[in-house]
N, C-alpha and C positions, 0 to 999 in steps of 0.2 A: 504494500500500500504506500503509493507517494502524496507526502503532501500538498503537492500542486504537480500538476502536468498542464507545461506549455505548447503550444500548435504551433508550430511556425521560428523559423531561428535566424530572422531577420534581423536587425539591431531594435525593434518594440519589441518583440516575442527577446529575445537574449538580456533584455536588461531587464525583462520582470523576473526570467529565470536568476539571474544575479543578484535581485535586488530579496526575493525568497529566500535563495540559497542562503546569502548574506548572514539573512536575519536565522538561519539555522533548521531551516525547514529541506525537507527530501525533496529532490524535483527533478524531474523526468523533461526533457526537450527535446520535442522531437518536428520532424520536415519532411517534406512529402520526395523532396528531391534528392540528392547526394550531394548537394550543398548549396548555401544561401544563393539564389539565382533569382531576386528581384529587384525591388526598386533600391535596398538597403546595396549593394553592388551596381548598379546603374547610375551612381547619382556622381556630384561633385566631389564630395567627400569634405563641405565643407562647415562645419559647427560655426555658425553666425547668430546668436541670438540678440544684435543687432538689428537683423531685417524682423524680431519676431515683436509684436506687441503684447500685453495684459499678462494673464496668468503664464504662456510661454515663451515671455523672456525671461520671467522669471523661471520653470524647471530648463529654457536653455543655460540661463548663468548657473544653475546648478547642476547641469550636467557638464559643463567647462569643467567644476571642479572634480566629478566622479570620473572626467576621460582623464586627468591630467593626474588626478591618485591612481588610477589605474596603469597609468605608463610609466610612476615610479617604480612599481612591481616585474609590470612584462612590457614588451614593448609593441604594441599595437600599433605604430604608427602615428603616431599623435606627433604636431609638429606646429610650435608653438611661433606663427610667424604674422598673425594677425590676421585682421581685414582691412580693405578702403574701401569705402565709396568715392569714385572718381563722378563730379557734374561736370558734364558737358555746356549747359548754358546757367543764364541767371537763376530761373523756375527751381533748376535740378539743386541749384548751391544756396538757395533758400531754402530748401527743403534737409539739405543740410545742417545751415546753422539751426534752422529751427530745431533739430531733433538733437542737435549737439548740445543745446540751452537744453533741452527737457533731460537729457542724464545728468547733466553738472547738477541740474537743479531739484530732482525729483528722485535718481536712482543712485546715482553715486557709479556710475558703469563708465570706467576710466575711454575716455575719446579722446582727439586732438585735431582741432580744424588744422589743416596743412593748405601753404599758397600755391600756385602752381609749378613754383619754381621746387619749393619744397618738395611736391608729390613728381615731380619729374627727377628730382635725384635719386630719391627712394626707390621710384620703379623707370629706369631708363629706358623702358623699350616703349611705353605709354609715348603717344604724339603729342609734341608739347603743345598742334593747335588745337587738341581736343579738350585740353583739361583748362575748367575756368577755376577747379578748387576740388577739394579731396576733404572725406571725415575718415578717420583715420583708429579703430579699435582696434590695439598691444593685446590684450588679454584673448583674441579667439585664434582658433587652431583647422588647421587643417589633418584630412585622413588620407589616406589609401585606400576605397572603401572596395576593391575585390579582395585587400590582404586583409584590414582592419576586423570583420565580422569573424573571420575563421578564427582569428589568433584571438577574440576574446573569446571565444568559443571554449578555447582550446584550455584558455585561463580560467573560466570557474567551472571546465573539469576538474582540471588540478589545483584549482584554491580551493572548492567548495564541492569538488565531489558530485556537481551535476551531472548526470547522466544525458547522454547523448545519442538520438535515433535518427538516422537517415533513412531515406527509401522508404520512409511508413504513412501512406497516406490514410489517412484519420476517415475512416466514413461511415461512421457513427459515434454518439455519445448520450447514449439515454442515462437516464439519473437514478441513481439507486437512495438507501436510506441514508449514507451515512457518507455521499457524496457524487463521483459519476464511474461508469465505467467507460474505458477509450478503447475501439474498436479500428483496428489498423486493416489495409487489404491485403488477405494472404494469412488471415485469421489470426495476428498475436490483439491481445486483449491487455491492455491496462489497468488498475482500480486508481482511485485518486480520490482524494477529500476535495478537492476541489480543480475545476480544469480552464485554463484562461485559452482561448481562439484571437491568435494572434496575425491570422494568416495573409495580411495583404488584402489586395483585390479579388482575390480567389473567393468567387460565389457560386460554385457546383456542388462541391464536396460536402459542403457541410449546411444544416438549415439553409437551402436553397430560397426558399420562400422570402425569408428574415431578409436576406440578404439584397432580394429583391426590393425588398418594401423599405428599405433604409433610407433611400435619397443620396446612396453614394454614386457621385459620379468618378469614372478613372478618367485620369488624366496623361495622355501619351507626349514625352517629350524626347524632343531630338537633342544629339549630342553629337560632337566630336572629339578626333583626337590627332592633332599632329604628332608629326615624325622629332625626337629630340630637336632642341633646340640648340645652336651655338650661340655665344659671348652672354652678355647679361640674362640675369635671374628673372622669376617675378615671384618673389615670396610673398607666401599666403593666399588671401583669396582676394582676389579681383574684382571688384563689383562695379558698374557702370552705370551711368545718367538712366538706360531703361528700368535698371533693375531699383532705380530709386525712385522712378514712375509706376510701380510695380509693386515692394516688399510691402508687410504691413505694418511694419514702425513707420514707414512714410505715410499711409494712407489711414494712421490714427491721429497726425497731425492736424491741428486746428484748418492751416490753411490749405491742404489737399484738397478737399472740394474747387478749389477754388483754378486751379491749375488746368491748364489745357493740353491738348497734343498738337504738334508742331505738321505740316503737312508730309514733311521727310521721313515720320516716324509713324503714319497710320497705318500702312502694310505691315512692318511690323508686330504694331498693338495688336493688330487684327487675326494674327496666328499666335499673340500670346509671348511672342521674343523678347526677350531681355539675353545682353551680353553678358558672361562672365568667365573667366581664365582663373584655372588651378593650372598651378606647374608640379607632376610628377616628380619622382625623387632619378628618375634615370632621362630627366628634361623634356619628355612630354609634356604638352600643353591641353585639357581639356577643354572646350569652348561648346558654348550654347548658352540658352537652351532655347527651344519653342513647345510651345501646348495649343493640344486640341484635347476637345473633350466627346464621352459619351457615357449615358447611364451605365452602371454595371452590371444590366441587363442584359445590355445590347453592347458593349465591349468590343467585342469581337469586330463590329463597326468600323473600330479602327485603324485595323489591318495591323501587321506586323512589319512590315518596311519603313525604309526611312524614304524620304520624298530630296530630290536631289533641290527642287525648288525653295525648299523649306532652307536647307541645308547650304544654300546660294545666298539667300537674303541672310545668315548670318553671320557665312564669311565675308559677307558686303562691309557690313555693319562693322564688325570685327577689325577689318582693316582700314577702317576710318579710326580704329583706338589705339591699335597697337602697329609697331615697325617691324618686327618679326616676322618672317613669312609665313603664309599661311597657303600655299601653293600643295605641301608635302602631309597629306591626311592621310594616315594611316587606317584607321576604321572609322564610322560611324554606327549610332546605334539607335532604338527606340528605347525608353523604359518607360516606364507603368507604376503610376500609385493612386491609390484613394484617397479623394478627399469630399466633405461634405460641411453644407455653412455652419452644423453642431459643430465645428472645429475639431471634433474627432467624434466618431461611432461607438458607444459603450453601449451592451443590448446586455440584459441579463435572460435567460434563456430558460434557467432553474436558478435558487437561491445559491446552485454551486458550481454553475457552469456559467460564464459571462464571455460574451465577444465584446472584442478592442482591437477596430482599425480604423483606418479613412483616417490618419491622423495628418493625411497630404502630406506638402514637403517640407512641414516640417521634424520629420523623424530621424536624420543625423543629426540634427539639433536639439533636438526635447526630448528625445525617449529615455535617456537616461535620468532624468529628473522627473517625467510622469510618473514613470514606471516605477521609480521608488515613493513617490507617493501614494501610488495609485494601490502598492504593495503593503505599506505604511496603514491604510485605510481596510484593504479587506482584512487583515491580520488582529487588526483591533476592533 
């Protein structure tokens, strides 16, 4: 009998197992696949809770601290080089100072407005005619996120003795007296006092119905990856004029309403694009993103390819920011997450089996500080 069993060992589903484990409880983690293959390895890789507003910027500033205790112990990749917001015009660097006044004033969440000569020394390969000013957060971190989920994986097996299933996809969980049983295909069976369904966008396998009736829509976003890069760095994470037309620390500012889109940038909006660059540890450059949507229904809608179009308008964009070429792209790719306007999906199902997803993008940033509350709360 384990005292919790988690579905899914994505970075939500791994930090509830961790945040269990932690507290001393038996827990069983398990995945349908041979290893984390969604939106938790799809993404930037990069912890910004900067772009997050209300309840999570606060569990992102506390998951800053759980990734950066966690990398004194094992090395997950954590890499402590910051973020900017780079504005491209006046709109974008008001939107800046504005949000730079609300931490000095309100959170205490260390910033630094930089000039433009400033944020051009910092990241040399930025066009010095694109930057009218830069907000500048020391305290966030960038990942790895195909290396990052296995190796904490791998760490509260061996700190905490979680147990760990691949290849078991979960299709069923009826509820018994004294909590649920987990029904794998190919006949292993589970018990558990309690079961958390962490599973992403995946609406087939389990309460199909529920899943339907949630209001989750996915969201498919395009990525790239150039080929290493030669001479100057870009440490940390990249963020740019759309992505500050876009986050929703901007768009809880007073004056956001008030802000318009410029004519050069409505094809853009219109697919959902905002620029941002993570640099690799072997000089890769990741660049994107764009989103489309569709119910999680209907999903499959939006096909599994990436659109060379989409992919065009953002190296356009791209190379209006940066001097680096952007000619040598190694892959592109799609990925996939739920999200819905609850800010995240919590369904209770039985008093001991609960679903927890749609937390959209923001889960390299906040999952490890929900998820210990959210752990904190059922536990008590």
């Amino acid at each position: 009998m384990h005292d919790l069993i988690v579905i899914g060992s994505g970075v939500l589903g791994t930090f509830h197992a961790y945040h269990a484990a932690k507290a001393g409880q038996r827990v069983l983690l398990l995945d349908k696949d041979a290893q984390p293959a969604g939106a938790t390895v799809r993404n930037f890789g990069q912890v910004v809770p900067s772009g997050m507003a209300g309840r999570w910027f606060d569990y992102g500033r506390r998951s800053l601290d759980i990734y950066k205790a966690i990398q004194q112990e094992a090395d997950i990749t954590i890499r402590p080089n910051g973020s900017v917001y780079v504005a491209s015009d006046d709109t974008e660097l008001g939107l800046l100072h504005e949000l730079h006044t609300h931490h000095i004033a309100q959170t205490g969440y260390p910033c630094e407005l930089l000039t433009p000569a400033q944020t051009l020394e910092k990241y040399p390969t930025l066009r010095p005619d694109y930057i009218r000013g830069a907000l500048f957060f020391p305290d966030e971190v960038s990942v790895e996120p195909e290396l990052m989920i296995g190796r904490l994986i791998q760490y509260i097996r061996e700190k905490f003795s979680v147990e760990y299933q691949t290849g078991a996809a979960v299709i069923d969980i009826p509820p018994t007296a004294g909590g649920a049983t987990v029904f794998v295909a190919g006949g292993q069976r589970f018990q558990a006092r309690r079961v958390l369904i962490c599973s992403g966008h995946e609406a087939r396998l389990l309460f199909p119905q529920v899943m339907a009736d949630s209001g989750i829509i996915v969201s498919k976003l395009q990525m790239l990856l150039t080929e290493p890069i030669d001479g100057p760095k870009l440490p940390g994470n990249i963020l740019t004029g759309l992505t500050i037309r876009r986050y929703e620390s901007f768009q809880a500012l007073p004056s956001f309403a008030q802000i318009t889109t410029p004519d050069h940038l409505q094809e853009l909006k219109k697919w959902g694009i905002h620029i941002l660059f993570k640099q690799a540890v072997d000089g890769s450059v990741i660049v994107g993103d764009s989103h489309e949507y569709a119910p999680i229904a209907s999903q499959e809608t939006l096909g599994y390819h990436t659109t060379d179009y989409l992919n065009e308008l953002m190296l356009t964009e791209a190379r209006r920011i940066v001097t680096f070429p952007l000619n040598r792209i190694q892959k592109t790719w799609a990925g996939f997450y739920g999200q819905t306007d609850r800010e995240i999906f919590e369904y209770d199902v039985d008093q001991n089996i609960r679903i927890i997803t749609g937390i959209g993008g923001k889960g390299m940033t906040s999952s490890a500080g929900y998820a210990e509350d959210t752990i904190g709360r059922l536990m008590t």
